[in-house]
Each structure stands twice: as C-alpha cells, then as structure tokens.
C-alpha positions as CSV (number, residue, x, y, z in Angstrom):
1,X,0.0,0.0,0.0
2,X,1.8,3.1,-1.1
3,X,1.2,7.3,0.0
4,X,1.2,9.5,-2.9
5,X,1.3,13.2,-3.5
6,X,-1.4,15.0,-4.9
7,X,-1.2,18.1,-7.4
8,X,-3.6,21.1,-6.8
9,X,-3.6,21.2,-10.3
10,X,-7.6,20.5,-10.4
11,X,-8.8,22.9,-7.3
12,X,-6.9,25.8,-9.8
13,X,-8.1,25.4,-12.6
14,X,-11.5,25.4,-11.2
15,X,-10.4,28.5,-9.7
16,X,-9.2,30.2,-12.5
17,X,-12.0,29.3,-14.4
18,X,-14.5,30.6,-11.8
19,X,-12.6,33.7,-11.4
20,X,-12.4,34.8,-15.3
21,X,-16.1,33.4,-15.8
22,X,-17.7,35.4,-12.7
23,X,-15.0,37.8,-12.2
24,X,-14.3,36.1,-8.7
25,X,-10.9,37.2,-7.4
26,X,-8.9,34.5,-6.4
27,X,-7.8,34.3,-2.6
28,X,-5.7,31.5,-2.3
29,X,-6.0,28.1,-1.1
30,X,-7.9,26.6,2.2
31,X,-6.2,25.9,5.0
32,X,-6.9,24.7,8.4
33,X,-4.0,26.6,10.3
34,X,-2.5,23.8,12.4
35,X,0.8,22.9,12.8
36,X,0.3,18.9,13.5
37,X,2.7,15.8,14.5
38,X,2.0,12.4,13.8
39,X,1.0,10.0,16.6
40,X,2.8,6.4,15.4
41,X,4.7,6.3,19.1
42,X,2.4,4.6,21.0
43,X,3.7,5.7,24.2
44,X,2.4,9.2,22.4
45,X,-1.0,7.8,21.9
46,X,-1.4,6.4,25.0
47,X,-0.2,9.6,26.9
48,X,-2.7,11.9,24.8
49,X,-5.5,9.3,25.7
50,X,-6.1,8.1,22.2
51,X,-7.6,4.4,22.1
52,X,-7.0,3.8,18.1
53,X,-3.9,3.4,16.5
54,X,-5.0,6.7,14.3
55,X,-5.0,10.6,14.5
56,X,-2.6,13.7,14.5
57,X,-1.7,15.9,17.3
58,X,-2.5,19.4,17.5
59,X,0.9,21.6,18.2
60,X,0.2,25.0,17.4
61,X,-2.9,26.8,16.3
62,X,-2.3,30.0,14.0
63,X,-3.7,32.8,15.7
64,X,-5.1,34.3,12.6
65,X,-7.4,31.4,11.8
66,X,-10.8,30.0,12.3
67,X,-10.3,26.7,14.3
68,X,-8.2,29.1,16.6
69,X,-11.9,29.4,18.3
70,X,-12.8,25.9,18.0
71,X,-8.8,23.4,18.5
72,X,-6.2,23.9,21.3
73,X,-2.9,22.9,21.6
74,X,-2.9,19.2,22.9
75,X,-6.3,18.3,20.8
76,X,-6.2,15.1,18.7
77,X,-7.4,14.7,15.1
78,X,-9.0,11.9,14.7
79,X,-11.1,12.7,11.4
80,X,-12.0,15.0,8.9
81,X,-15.3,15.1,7.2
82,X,-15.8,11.8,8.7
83,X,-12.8,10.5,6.5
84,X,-10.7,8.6,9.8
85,X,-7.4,9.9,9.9
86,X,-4.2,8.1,10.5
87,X,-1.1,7.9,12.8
88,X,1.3,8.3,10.2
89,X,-1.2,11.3,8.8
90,X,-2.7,9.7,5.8
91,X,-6.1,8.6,4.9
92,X,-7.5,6.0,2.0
93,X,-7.4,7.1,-1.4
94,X,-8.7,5.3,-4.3
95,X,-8.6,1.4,-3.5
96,X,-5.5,0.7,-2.1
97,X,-3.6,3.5,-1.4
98,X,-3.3,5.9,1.1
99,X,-2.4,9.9,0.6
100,X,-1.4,13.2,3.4
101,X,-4.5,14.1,5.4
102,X,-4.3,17.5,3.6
103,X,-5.7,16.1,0.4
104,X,-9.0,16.7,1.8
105,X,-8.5,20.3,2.8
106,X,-7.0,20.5,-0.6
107,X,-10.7,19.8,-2.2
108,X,-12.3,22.3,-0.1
109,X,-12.7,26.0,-1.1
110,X,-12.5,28.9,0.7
111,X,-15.0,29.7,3.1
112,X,-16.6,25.7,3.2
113,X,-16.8,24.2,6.3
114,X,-15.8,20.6,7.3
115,X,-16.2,18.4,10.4
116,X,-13.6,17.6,12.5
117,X,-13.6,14.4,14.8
118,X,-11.2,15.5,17.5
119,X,-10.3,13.7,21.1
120,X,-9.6,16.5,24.1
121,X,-8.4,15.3,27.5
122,X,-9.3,11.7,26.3
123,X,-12.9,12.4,25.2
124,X,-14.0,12.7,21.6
125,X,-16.0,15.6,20.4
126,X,-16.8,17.1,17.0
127,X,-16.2,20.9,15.7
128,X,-17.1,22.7,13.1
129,X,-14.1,24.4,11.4
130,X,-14.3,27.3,9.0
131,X,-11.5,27.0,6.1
132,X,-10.0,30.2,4.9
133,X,-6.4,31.2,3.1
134,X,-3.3,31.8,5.2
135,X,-3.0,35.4,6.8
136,X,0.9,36.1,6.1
137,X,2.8,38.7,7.7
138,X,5.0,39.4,5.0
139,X,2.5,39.2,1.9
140,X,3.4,37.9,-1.7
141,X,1.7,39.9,-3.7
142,X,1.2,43.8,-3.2
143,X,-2.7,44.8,-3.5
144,X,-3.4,47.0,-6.5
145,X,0.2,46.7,-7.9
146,X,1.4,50.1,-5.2
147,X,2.8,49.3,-1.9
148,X,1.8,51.7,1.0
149,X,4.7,54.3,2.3
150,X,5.1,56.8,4.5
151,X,7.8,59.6,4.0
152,X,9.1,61.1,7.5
153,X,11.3,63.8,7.7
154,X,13.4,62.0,5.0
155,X,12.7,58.9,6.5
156,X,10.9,56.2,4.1
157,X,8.8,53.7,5.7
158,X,6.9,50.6,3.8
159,X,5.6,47.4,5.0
160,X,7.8,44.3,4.0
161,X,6.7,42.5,1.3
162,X,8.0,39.5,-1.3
163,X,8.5,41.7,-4.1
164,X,10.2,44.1,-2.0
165,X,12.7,41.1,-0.6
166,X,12.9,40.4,-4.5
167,X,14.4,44.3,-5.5
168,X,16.6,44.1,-2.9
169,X,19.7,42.1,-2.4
170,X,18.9,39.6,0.4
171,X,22.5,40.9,2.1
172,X,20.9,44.2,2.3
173,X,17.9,42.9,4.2
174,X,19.5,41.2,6.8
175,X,19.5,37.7,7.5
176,X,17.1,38.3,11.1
177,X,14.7,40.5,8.7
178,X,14.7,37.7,6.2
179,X,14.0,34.5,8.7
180,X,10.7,37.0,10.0
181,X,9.6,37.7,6.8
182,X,10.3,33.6,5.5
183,X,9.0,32.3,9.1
184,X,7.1,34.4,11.6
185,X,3.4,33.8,11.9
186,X,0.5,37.2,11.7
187,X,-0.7,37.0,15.6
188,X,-3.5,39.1,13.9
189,X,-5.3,40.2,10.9
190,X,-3.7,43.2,9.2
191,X,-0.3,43.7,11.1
192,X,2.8,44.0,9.2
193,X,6.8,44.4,9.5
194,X,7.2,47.6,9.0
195,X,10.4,49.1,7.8
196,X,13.2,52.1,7.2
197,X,13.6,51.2,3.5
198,X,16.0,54.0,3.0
199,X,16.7,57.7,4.2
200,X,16.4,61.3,2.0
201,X,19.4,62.8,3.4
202,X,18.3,66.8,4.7
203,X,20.0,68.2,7.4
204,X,16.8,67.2,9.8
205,X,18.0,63.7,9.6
206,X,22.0,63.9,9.6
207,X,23.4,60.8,11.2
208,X,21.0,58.5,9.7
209,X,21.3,58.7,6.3
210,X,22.7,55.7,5.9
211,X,20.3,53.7,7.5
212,X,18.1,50.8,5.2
213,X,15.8,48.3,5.8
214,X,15.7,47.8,9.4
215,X,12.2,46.7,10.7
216,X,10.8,50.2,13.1
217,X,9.6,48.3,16.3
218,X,8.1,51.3,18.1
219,X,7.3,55.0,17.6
220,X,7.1,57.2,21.4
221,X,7.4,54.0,23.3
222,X,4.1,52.2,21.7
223,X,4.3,49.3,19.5
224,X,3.7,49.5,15.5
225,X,1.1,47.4,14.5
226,X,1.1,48.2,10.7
227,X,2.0,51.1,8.3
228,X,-1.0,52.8,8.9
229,X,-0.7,52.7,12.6
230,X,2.5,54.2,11.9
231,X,1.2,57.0,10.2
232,X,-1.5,57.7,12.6
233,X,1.2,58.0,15.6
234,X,3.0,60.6,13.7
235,X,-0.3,62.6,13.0
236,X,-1.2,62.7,16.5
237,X,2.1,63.3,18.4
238,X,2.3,66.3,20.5
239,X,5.5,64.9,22.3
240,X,8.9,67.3,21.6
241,X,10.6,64.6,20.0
242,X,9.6,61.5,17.8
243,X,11.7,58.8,19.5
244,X,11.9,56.0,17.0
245,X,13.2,52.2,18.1
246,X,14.5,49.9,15.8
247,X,15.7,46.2,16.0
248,X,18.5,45.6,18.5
249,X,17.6,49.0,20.2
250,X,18.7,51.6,17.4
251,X,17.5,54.7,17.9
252,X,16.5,57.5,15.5
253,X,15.1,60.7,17.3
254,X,13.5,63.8,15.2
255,X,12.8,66.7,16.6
256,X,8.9,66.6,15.5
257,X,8.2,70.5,14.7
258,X,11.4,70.5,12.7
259,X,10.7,67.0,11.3
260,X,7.1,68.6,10.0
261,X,9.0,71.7,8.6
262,X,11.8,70.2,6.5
263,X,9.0,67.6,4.8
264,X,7.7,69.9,2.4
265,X,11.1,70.8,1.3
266,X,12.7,67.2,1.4
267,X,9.5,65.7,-1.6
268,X,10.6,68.8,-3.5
269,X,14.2,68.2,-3.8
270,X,13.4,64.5,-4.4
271,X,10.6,64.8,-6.9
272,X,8.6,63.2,-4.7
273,X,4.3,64.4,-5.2
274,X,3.3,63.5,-2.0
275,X,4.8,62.2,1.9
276,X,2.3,59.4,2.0
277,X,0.4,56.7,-0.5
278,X,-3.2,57.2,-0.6
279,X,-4.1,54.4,1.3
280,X,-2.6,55.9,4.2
281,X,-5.1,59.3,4.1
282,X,-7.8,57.3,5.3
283,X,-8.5,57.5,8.8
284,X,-7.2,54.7,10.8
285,X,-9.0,52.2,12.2
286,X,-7.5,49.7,15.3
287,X,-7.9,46.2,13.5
288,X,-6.9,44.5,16.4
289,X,-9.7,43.3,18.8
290,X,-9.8,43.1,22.9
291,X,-9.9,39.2,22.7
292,X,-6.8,38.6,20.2
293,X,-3.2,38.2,21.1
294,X,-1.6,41.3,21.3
295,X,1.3,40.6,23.3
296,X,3.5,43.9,22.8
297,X,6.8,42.1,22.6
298,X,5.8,39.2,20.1
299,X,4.0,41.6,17.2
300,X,5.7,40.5,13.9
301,X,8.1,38.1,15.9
302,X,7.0,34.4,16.0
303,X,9.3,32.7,13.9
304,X,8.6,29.1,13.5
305,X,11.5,26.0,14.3
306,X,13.8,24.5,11.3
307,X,11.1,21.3,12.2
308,X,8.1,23.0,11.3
309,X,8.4,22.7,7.6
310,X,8.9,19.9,5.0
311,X,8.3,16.9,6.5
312,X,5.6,15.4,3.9
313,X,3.9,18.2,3.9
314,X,1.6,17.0,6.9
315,X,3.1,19.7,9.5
316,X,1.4,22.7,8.4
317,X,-2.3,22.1,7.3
C-alpha cells in the first residue's frame, strides 16, 4: 500500500476558471491553520488518551485562523469530514492507497466548512471548522500593484513585502529581517513588518542617512502594528521629540516640529508628489480586537522551528 502526493492542479483550474467566468478574485488556497505531529509512538497515543492506533496531534494553532476558536494545543485529530485519519497522517485514497490528510482540505474551497472528529483530555468531540487562506505577515503579492509608504522627515517607511525582498539584495535585508519575513506567523489580521527602506538625506535627519531596511519596532514607546498605525502616531504626536526604536535597540530621534518643517522641502528636492500613499489618508482604524493576542513584545516576531516545515507536507495544514 503506497502514499502518494497529490497536485492542486484540479482545485486551480477550477479557480481560474470561476474567477475569469464570474469575475471572482482568487484568494488562495484553504487551509486549516494547524501545525500537527503524527502519533505512530504509541507511548504518544497512549499519553494523549487516544484508544485507536490513528489521529494527528495538535501543536500549534495559528492565531489568525478559524479553528483558533474551536482546536487547542494538545487536541487530537481523529477525522476529517468523517474521513478517519491516520497515525502516520494519511487517509485511503482510491482502492489501495493511502495519501497526506491535507488532500482533503485541498478539495475544499474557501470559506466551506468541514467536520472535524477531535479527542480532548481523552474524550471525543466534534467541531465545526471554518476554512480560509493563510494570513501572512509578509505578503506575496502587493494589492493593486502600489505598496503603502510613508515619508518622515526623510525617512521612508513601507511594510515588507515578497517583491520588495525580491528588489533588494537579500545581504541588504538582513539575514534576522529575512527569517521573520520567510518564518514568523501574523498574531492578527492586518499587522505588518514595517520598515526604514532608505533615508532622504536633509540636514533634519543627519546621522541616519545611511540607514536601510531595518524593521521600526516602536514609535514614542508604543508598538507599530502596521504602516497605517505608523502614520496615525505621527499625525497625533504632540510629544517634543519622535523617538523611533529599531531592532537591537537603534534609535533615530527627530525633533517633531522641525521634522514637519523640512517635509515639504525634502519631496521637492526628491521629486517626490506626495509624503504618504493614498491608502494611508484614510482615517485609521484599530484592526486588532480586545480578545486577540496582542502581546507587545511578540508583534511580527514568532518565527517558526527548522522542524516546522517539509516533513511530507503534513506539519502545516
């Protein structure tokens, strides 16, 4: 009985078809957002409480998705869509042979919702799970072709992104910015590493002209959240300085009135129409709720262990 890979060759052409015959936008693929081990120890199955030689473990839970309300860490999955699952993570495919467990969440579409047959503390239980596309901090594709920036004092602030990592030589990004961006999980809907791409040397910012892509970690002592959070702590500082902290405690500090002075001056030497992208003109709204992790020293800073990838492809579902 062998275990075979399977293509999503099938699930996009469907959605490419879909999308160019109803104008649907494609969104990506479904995913559970687990990070999983398989139970074949069974010293490890008899520990979790598991009375079948079948089932994957729970590890992690990605903040960012759906089961995040429904799995916990330590939870069991025993079946999916009523399909039993494995110890080794497979489960029956065709006659004979057997395939990774995340075949079936490979035939689901976003926003369908399958059954999950899990076993808690030793008792078993079903949930419903909601399947959506993985939130990643460090997107691969740039919405409407423009990225977001933010121009202060000089000082020229964008999220990181793929195609940005692509323009620049990964030397000049920093091995620590790259492992985030490659790695590190969203612990919530819209945040983003946020960083110095490069400096317009003026006089107002003298000493840090040479400063590129390092990732801005707080503005005034509060954490940055996303580029637009960014931009809304400039616009309402009243403080005498802007005291900027980067990674590994680097400090840039601006004096704020003659920051807002020089700004007008700095685009026009630079050729530069305006100190913001449009996006950024909107007023800004908090997108990160009461009840989601907001632990102040872990934004943008979760990176994942050299075991949490590869691995058949069962690790992250």
């Amino acid at each position: 009985m062998g275990v075979v890979a399977f293509p999503h060759f099938t699930l996009f052409t469907t959605l490419v078809f879909n999308s160019l015959s109803n104008s649907i936008a494609i969104s990506g693929f479904p995913c559970l957002g687990v990070l999983l081990q398989k139970l074949e120890s069974p010293a490890l199955r008899a520990c979790l409480k598991v009375p079948s030689n079948e089932g994957v473990l729970v590890r992690k839970v990605e903040p960012t998705s759906d089961v995040s309300n429904v799995l916990k860490e330590g939870d069991v999955i025993v079946s999916f869509d009523g399909v039993r699952i494995g110890c080794e993570g497979t489960v029956p495919f065709r006659s004979s042979a057997r395939i990774a467990f995340r075949y079936l969440i490979s035939q689901k579409f976003t926003g369908d919702v399958a059954e999950l047959g899990i076993i808690r503390a030793g008792e078993f239980m079903k949930v419903q799970a909601l399947l959506k596309p993985r939130v990643h901090l460090v997107p691969y594709h740039i919405e409407c072709g423009q990225p977001s920036y933010l121009i202060v004092a000089g000082l020229v602030f964008t999220p990181l992104s793929e195609p940005l990592i692509g323009e620049e030589c990964e030397d000049s990004i920093g091995l620590k910015l790259l492992t985030k961006a490659r790695y590190s999980l969203a612990k919530f809907e819209g945040e983003q590493i946020v960083v110095l791409s490069q400096v317009l040397a003026n006089e107002v910012n003298i000493g840090y002209e040479d400063i590129s892509n390092e990732q801005i970690l707080k503005l005034n002592g509060t954490r940055i959240k996303n580029i637009h959070h960014l931009a809304h702590l400039v616009d309402s500082c009243k403080d005498k300085y802007l005291v900027l902290e980067f990674e590994d405690n680097f400090l840039v500090v601006l004096e704020r009135e003659a920051a807002v002075s020089a700004s007008p001056s700095i685009l026009k030497d630079y050729g530069i129409p305006a100190e913001r992208s449009s996006d950024l003109l909107e007023p800004y709204i908090d997108s990160v709720r009461p009840d989601e992790a907001t632990d102040q020293h872990e934004f943008g800073d979760s990176p994942v262990s050299n075991s949490e990838f590869g691995y058949e492809g069962l690790l992250w579902s």
